[in-house]
N, C-alpha and C positions, 0 to 999 in steps of 0.2 A: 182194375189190376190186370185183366187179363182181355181186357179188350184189342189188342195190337198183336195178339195171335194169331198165325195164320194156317192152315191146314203144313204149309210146310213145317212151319215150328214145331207142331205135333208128331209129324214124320219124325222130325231130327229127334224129337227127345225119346220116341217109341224105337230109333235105332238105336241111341246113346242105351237106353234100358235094356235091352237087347243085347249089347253087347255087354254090358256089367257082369248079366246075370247068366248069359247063352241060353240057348232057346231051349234046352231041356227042362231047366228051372222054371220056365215061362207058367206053365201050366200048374206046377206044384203049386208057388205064390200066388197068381190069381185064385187057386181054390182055397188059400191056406185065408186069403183077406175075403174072400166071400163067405165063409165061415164066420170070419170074423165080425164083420158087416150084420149078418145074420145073429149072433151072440150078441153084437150090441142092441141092435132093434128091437130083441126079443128082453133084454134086461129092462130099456128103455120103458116097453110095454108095461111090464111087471110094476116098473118102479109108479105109472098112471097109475097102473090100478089098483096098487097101494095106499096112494094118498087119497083116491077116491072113497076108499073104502075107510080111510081114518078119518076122514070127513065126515062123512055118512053117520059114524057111531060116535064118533065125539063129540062132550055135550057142548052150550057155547056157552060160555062165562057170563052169559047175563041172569043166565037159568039156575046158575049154579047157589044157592043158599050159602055156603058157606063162605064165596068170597067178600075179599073185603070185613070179615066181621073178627069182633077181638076177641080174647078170653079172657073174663075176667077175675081177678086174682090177686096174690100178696104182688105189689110191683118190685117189692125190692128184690126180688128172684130173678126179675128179667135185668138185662146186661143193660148197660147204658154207653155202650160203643166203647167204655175206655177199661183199664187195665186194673185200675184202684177202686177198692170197694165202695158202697153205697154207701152215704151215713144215713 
């Protein structure tokens, strides 16, 4: 995609930016996306070490006793997917 780039291209578009924004601006915006940049990386972290750690304590489903297994009981209590009662 961005192979046919060339160092001029880069000029032209870092003048175009430049003049959009005027060079005062120049400096707020890059600190305002390096902030930014920063906030992301550091969510991104968080969100690893998250799942690492619900990994870790979570048990697996094969360990688990209760799945899979029924209760058993009057059946005519339990629903049978439709609207009309049991006979």
């Amino acid at each position: 995609m961005l192979q046919g780039l060339t160092g001029w291209h880069f000029l032209v578009i870092l003048l175009v930016i430049l003049l959009l924004f005027g060079a005062a601006k120049l400096p707020a915006l890059a600190k305002s996306l390096g902030q930014s940049a920063r906030v992301f990386k550091g969510e991104i972290k968080e969100m690893k070490k998250d799942d690492a750690a619900d990994d870790a304590t979570a048990p697996s489903t094969s360990a688990d006793p209760q799945f899979g297994t029924t209760v058993s009981g009057d059946s005519s209590s339990r629903s049978n997917g439709t609207d009309s009662p049991q006979r």
